[in-house]
DOVEXBA-463731 format. One record per residue (C-alpha): residue in one letter; z negated, x, y negated; residue number from 1. Coordinates in nm, 4 decimals, decimal comma, always signed. Last residue first. Layout:
<recs>
+------+----------+----------+----------+-----+
: rest :        w :        u :        v :  nr :
+------+----------+----------+----------+-----+
:    A :        Z :        X :        Y : NUM :
...
+------+----------+----------+----------+-----+
</recs>
This chain:
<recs>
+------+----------+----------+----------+-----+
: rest :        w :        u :        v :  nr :
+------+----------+----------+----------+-----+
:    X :  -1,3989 :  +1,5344 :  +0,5578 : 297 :
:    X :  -1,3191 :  +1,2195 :  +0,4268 : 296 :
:    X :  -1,0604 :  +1,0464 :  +0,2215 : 295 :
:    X :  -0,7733 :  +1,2304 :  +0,3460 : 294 :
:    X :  -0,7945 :  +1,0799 :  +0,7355 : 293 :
:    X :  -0,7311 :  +0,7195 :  +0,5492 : 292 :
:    X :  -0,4292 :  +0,8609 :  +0,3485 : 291 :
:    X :  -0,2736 :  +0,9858 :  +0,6741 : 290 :
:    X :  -0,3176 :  +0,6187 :  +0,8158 : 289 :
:    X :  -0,0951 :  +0,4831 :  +0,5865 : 288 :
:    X :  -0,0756 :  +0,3023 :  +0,2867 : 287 :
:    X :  -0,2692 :  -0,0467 :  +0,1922 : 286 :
:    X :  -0,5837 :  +0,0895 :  +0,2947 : 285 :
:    X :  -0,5215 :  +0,4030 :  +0,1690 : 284 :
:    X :  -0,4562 :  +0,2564 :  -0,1993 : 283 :
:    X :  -0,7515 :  +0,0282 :  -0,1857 : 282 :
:    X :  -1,0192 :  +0,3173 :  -0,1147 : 281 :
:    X :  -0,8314 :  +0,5288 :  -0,3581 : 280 :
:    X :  -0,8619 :  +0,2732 :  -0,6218 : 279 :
:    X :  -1,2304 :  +0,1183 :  -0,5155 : 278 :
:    X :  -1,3845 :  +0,4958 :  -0,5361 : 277 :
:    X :  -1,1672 :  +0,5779 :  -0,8460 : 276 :
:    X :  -1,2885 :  +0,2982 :  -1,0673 : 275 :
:    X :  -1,6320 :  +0,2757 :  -0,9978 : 274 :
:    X :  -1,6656 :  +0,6724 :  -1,1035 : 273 :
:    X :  -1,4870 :  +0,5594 :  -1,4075 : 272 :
:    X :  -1,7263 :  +0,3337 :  -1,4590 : 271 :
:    X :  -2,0298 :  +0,5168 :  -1,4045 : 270 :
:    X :  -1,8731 :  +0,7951 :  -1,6862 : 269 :
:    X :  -1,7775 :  +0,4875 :  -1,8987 : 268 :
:    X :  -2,1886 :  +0,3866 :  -1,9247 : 267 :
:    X :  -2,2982 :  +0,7924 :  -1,9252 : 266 :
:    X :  -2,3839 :  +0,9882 :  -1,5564 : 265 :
:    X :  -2,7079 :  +1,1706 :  -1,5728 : 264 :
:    X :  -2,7998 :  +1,4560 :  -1,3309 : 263 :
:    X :  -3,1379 :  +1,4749 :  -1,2465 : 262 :
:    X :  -3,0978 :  +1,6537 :  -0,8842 : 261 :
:    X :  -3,2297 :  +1,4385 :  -0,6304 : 260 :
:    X :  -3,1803 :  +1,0537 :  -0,8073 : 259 :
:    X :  -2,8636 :  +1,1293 :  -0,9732 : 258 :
:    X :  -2,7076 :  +1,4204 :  -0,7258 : 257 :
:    X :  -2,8142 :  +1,2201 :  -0,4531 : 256 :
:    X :  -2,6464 :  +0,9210 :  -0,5476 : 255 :
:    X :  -2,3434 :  +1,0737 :  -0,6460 : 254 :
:    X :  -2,3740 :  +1,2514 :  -0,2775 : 253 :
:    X :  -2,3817 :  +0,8985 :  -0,1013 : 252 :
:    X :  -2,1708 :  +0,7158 :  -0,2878 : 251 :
:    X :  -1,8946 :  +0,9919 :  -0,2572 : 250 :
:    X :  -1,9262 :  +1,0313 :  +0,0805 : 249 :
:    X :  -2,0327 :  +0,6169 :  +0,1763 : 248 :
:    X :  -1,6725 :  +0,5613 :  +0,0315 : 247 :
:    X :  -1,5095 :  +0,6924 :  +0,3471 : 246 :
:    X :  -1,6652 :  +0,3646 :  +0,4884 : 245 :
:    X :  -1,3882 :  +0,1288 :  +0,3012 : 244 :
:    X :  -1,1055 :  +0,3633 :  +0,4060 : 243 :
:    X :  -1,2281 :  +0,4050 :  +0,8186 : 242 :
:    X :  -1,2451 :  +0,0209 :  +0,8191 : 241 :
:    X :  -0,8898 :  -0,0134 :  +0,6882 : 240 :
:    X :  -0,7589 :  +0,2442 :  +0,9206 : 239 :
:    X :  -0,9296 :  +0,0691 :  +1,2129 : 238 :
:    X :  -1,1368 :  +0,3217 :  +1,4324 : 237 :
:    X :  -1,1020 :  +0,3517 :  +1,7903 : 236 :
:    X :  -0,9441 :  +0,7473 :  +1,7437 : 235 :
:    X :  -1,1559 :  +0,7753 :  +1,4153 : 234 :
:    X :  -1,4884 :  +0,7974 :  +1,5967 : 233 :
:    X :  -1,4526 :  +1,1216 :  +1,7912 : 232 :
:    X :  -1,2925 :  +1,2614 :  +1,4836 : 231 :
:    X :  -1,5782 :  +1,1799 :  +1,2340 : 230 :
:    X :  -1,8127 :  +1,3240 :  +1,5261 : 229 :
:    X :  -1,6880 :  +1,6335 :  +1,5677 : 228 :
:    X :  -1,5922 :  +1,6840 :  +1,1774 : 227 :
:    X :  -1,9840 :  +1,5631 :  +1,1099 : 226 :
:    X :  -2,1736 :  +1,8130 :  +1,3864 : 225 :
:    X :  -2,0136 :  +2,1176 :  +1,2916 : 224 :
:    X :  -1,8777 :  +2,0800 :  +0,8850 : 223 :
:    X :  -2,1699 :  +1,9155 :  +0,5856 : 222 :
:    X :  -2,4335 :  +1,8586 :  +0,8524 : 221 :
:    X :  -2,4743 :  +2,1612 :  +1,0640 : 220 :
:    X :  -2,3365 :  +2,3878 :  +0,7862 : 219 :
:    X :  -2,5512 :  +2,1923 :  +0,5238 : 218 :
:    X :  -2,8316 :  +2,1882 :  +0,7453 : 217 :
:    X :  -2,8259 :  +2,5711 :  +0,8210 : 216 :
:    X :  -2,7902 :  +2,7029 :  +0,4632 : 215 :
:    X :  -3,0958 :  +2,4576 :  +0,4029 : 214 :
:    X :  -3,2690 :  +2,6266 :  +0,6611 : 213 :
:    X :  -3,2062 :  +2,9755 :  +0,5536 : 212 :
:    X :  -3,3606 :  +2,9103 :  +0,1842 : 211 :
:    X :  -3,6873 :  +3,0870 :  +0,2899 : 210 :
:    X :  -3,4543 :  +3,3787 :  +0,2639 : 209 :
:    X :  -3,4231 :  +3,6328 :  +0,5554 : 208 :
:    X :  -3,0576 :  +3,5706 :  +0,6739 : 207 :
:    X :  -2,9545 :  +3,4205 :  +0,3941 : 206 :
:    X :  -2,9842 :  +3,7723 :  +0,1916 : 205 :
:    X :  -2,7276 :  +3,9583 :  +0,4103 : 204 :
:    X :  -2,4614 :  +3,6277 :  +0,2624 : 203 :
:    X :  -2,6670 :  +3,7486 :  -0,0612 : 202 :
:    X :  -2,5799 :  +4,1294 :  -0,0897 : 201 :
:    X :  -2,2063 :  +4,0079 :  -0,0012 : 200 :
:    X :  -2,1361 :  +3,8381 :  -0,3032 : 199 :
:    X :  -1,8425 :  +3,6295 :  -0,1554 : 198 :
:    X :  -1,5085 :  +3,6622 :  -0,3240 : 197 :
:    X :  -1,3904 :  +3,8315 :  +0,0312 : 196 :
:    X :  -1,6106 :  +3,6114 :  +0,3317 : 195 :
:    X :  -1,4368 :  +3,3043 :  +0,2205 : 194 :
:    X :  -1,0749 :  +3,3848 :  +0,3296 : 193 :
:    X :  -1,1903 :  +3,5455 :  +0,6707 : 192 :
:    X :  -1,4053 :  +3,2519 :  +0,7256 : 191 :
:    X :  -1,1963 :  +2,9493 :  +0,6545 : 190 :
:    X :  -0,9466 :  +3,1295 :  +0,8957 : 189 :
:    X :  -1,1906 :  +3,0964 :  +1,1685 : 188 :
:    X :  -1,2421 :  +2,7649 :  +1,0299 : 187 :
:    X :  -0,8855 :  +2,6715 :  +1,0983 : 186 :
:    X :  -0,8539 :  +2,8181 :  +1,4231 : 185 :
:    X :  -1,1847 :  +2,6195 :  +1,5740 : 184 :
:    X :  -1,0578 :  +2,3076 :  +1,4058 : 183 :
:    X :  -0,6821 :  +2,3250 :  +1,5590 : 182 :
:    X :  -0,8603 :  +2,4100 :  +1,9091 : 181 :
:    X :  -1,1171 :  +2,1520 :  +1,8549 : 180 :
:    X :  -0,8603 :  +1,9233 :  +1,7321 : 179 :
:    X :  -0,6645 :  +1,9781 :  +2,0702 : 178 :
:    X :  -0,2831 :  +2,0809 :  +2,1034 : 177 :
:    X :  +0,1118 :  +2,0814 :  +1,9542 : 176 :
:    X :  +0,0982 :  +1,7139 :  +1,8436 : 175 :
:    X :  -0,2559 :  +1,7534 :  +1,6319 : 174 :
:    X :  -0,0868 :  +2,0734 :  +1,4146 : 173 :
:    X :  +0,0934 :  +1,8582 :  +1,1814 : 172 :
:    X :  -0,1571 :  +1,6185 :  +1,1132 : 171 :
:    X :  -0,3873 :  +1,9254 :  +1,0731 : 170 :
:    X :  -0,1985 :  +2,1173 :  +0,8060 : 169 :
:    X :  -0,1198 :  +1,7791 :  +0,6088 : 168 :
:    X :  -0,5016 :  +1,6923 :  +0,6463 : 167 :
:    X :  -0,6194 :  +2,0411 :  +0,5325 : 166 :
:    X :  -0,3317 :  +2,0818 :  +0,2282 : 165 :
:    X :  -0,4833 :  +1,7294 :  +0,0823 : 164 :
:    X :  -0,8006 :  +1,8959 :  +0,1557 : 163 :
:    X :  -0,6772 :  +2,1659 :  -0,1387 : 162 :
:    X :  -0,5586 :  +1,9187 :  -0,3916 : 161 :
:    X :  -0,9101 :  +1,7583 :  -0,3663 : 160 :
:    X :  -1,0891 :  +2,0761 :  -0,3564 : 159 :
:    X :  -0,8672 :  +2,1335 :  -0,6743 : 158 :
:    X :  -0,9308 :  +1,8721 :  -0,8755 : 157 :
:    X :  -1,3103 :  +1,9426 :  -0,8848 : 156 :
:    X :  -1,2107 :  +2,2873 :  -0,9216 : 155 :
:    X :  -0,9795 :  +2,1678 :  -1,2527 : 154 :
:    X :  -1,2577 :  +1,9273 :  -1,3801 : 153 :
:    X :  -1,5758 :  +2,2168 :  -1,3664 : 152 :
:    X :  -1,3570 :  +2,4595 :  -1,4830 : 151 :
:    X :  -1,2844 :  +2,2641 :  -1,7937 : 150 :
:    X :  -1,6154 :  +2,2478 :  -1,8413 : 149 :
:    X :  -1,9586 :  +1,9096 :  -1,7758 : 148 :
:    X :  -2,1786 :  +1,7321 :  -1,9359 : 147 :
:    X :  -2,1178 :  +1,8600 :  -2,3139 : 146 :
:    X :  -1,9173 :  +1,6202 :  -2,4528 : 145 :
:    X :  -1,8344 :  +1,6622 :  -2,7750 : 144 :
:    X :  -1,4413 :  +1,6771 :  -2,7331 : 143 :
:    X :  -1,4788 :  +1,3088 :  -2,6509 : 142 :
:    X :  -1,1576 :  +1,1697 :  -2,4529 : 141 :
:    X :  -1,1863 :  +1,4481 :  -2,1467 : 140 :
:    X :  -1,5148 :  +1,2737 :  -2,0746 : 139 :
:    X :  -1,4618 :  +1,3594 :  -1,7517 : 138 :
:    X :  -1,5454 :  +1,0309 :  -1,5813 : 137 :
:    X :  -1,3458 :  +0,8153 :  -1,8179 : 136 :
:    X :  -1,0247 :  +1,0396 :  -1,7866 : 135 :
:    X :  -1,0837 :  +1,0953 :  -1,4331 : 134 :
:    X :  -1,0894 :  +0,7261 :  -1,3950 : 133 :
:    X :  -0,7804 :  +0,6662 :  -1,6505 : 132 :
:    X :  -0,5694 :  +0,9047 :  -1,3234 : 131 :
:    X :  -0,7126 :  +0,6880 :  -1,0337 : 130 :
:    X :  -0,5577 :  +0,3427 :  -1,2249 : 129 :
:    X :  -0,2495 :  +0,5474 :  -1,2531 : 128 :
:    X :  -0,1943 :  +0,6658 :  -0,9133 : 127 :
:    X :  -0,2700 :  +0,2887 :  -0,8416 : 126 :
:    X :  +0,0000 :  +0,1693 :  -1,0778 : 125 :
:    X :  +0,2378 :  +0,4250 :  -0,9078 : 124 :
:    X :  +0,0906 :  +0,2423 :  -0,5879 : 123 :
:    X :  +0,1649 :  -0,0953 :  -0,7022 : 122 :
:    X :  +0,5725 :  +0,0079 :  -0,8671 : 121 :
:    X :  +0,5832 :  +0,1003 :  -0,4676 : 120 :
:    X :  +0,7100 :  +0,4501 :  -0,2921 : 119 :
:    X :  +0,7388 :  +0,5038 :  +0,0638 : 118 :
:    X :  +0,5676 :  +0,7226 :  +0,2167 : 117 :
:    X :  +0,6791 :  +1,0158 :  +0,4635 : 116 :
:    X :  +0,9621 :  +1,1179 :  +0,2179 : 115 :
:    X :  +0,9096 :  +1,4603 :  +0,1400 : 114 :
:    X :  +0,8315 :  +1,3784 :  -0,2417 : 113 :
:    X :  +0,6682 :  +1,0746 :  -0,1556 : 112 :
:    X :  +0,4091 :  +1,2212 :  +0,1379 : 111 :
:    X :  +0,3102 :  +1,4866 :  -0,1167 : 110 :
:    X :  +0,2200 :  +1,2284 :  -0,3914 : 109 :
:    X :  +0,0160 :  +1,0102 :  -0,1817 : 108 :
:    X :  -0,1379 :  +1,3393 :  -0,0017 : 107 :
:    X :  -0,2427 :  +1,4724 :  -0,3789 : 106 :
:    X :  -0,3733 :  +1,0583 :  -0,4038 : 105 :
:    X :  -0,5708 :  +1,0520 :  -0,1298 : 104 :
:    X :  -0,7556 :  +1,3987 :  -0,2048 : 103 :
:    X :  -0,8845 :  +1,1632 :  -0,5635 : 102 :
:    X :  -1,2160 :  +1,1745 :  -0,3738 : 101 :
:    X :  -1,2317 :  +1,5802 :  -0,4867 : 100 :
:    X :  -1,2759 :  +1,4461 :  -0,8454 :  99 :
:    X :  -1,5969 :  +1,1871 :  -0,7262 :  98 :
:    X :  -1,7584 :  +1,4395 :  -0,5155 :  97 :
:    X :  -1,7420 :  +1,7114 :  -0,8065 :  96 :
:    X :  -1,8957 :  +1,4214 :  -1,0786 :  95 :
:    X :  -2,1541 :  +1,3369 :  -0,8640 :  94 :
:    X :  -2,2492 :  +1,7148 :  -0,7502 :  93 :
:    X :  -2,3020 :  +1,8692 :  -1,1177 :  92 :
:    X :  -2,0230 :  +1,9689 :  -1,3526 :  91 :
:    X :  -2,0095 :  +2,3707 :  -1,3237 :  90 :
:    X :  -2,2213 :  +2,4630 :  -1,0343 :  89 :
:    X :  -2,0510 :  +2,1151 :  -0,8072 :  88 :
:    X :  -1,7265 :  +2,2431 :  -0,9273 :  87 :
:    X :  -1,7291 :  +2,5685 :  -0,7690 :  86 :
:    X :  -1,8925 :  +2,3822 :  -0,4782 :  85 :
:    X :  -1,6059 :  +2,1516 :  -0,4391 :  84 :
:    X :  -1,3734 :  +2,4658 :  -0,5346 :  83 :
:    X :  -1,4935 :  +2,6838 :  -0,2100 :  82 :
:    X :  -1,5571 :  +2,4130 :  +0,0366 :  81 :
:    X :  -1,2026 :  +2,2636 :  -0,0336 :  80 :
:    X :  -0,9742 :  +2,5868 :  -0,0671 :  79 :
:    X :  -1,1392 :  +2,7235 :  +0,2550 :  78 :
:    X :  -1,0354 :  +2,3445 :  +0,3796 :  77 :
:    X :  -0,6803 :  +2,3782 :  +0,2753 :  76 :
:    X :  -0,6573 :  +2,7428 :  +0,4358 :  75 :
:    X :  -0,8001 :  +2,6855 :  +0,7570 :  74 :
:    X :  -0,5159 :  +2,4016 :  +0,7376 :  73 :
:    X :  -0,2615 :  +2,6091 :  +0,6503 :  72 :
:    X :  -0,3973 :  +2,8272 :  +0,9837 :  71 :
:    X :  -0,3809 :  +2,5145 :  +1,2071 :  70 :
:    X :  -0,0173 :  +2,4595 :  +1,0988 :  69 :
:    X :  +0,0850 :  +2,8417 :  +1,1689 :  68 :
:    X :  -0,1688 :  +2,8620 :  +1,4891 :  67 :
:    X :  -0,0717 :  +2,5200 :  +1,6643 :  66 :
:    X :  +0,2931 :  +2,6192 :  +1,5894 :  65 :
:    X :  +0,2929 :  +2,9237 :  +1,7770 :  64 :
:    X :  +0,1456 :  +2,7794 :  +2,0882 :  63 :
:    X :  -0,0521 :  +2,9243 :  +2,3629 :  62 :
:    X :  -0,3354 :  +2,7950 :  +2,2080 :  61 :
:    X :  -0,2248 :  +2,4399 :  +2,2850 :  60 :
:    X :  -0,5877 :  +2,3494 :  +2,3865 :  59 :
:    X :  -0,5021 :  +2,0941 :  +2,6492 :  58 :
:    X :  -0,8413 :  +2,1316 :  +2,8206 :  57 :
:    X :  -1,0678 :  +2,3541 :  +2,6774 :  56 :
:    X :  -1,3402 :  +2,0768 :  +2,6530 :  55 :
:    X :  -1,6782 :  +2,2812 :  +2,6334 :  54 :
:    X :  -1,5739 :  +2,6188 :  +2,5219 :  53 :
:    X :  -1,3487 :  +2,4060 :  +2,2660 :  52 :
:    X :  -1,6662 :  +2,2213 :  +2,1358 :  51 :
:    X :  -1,8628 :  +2,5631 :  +2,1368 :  50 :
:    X :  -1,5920 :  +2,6995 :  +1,8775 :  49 :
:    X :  -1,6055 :  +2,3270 :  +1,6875 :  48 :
:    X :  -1,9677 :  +2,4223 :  +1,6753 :  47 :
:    X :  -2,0017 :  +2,7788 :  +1,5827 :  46 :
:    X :  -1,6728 :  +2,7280 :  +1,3190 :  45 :
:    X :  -1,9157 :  +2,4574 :  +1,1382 :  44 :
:    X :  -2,2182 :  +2,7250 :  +1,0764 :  43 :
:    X :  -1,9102 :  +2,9868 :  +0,8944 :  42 :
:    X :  -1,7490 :  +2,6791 :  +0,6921 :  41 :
:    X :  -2,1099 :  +2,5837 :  +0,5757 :  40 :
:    X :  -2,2068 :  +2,9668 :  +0,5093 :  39 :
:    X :  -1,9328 :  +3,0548 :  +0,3599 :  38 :
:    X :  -1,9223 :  +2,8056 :  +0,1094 :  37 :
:    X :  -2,2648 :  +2,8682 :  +0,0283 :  36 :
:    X :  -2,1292 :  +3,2084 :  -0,0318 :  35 :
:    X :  -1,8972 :  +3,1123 :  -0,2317 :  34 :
:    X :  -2,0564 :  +2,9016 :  -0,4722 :  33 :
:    X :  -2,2991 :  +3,1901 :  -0,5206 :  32 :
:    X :  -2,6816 :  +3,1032 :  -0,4656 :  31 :
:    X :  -2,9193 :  +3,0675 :  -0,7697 :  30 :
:    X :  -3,1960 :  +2,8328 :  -0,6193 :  29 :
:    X :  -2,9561 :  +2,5285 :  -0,8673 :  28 :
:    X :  -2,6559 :  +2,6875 :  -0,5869 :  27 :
:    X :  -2,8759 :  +2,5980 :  -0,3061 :  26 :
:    X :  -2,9914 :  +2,2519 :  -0,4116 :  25 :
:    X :  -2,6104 :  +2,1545 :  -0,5249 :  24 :
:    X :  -2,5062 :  +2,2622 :  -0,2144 :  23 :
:    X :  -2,8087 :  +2,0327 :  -0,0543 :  22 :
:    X :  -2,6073 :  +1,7465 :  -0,2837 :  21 :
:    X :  -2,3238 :  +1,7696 :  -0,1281 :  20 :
:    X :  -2,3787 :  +1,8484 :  +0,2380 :  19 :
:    X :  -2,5635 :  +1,5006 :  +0,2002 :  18 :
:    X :  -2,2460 :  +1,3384 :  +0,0697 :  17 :
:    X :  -2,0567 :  +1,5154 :  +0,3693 :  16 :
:    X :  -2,3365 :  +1,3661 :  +0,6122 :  15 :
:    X :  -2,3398 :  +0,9999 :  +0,4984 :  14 :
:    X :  -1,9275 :  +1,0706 :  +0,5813 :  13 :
:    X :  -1,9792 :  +1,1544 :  +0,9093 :  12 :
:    X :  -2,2429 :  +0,8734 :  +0,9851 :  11 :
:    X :  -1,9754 :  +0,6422 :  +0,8741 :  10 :
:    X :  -1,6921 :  +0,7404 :  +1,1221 :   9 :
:    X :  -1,9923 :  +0,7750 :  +1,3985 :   8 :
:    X :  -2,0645 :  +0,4167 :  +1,3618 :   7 :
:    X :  -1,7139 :  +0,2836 :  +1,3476 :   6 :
:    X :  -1,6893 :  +0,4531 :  +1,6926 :   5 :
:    X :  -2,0368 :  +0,3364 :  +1,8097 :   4 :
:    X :  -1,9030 :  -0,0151 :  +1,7030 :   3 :
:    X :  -1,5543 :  +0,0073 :  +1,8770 :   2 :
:    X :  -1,7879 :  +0,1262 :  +2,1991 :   1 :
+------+----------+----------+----------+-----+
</recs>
């Protein structure tokens, strides 16, 4: 069972890479970052929604604080989808997946200023370490590149600022009732944020395009079946295994994005890819198991 557990934790994350690069498909067909944000959030509230049909027991909907911690984070993860993708149409998917892996690092810095990690001279270095990666994978160095804008960076930043929000929201929520209840309130919030910067000619479109079943993996893949499953297999999961598998997200949609989509990483690019992934992986090992949940969603 500690092996189907471990199992599940991994197949989650091979799923969030995939949900990756099939964004990266839809928005290349000319689909609006939003909407395929929509769409994944709007596919993933169906499931968690039949998940708390199925196992209503100890819900906690009856309490306030369930809804106001659930609800920041509906928010977080709107933030997530929405700027990962944003970033995905403006840098390509392996940079995006490699900036919204830094997530660890927003929750590092959160948990120090309110005092729910403690702070080490190694895990400033860390912060550091994480903060040279960007620099190398940007290309912030060489105003000549051309692989990737400024918006690109600052969303790719941003979906991992804003799943920082998600995990704080739903660590917070978990003691006052069910993750299916706190999932099936946050994506319901996911979806009334989304469904306003959306073009709302195309979320009709989806409906009829022969793009609907790609709309339909990535919400199956990329937020119902993998946040089910991720959470199933985190309760028997070791903290350090759950950090070193996380990496399969990234890996996985960097490699898709290369291979799939044609996107071309340069020499310090790959390396500073290299140097985030075993960073963040190392610092949530050695921290807490909030900085494990961070690293995948």
């Amino acid at each position: 069972m500690k092996h189907l557990n471990t199992a599940f934790v991994v197949l989650a994350a091979l799923f969030w890479g995939l949900s990756g690069g099939i964004g990266g498909i839809l928005i290349e067909n000319g689909w609006d970052a939003f909407v395929v944000s929509f769409y994944r959030g709007g596919i993933g509230l169906l499931f968690v929604f039949i998940w708390l049909l199925l196992r209503p027991q100890r819900s906690g909907l009856s309490n306030y604080r369930l809804w106001f911690w659930s609800a920041i984070a509906g928010l977080g993860v709107a933030g997530n989808f929405a700027f990962y993708f944003i970033s995905i149409s403006e840098g390509g998917v392996a940079v995006a997946a490699s900036l919204m892996y830094t997530a660890p690092v927003f929750v590092y810095l959160a948990s120090f200023t309110l005092k729910l990690e403690k702070s080490t001279p190694l895990k400033w270095a860390a912060v550091i370490l994480v903060i040279m990666g960007i620099i190398l994978l940007t290309e912030v160095y060489d105003i000549n590149a051309s692989s990737l804008t400024p918006m690109g960076v600052l969303a790719g930043l941003l979906a991992g600022f804003s799943y920082a929000v998600f995990i704080f929201g739903f660590k917070f929520a978990a003691p006052h009732g069910s993750p299916q209840a706190i999932l099936s309130i946050a994506f319901t919030v996911l979806a009334a944020i989304l469904v306003w910067p959306s073009d709302g000619n195309q979320i009709v479109a989806v409906l009829s395009t022969q793009d609907w079943l790609l709309f339909a993996i990535l919400g199956v893949l990329g937020a119902g079946l993998s946040f089910i499953i991720y959470i199933i297999g985190l309760k028997n999961t070791a903290p350090a295994v759950a950090s070193v598998v996380a990496m399969a997200e990234p890996v996985t949609a960097s490699l898709f994005g290369v291979f799939i989509l044609n996107e071309n990483l340069a020499g310090f690019q790959i390396l500073g890819v290299g140097l985030i992934l075993i960073t963040v992986t190392t610092l949530s090992i050695q921290s807490g198991p909030m900085l494990v949940d961070s690293q995948s969603k």
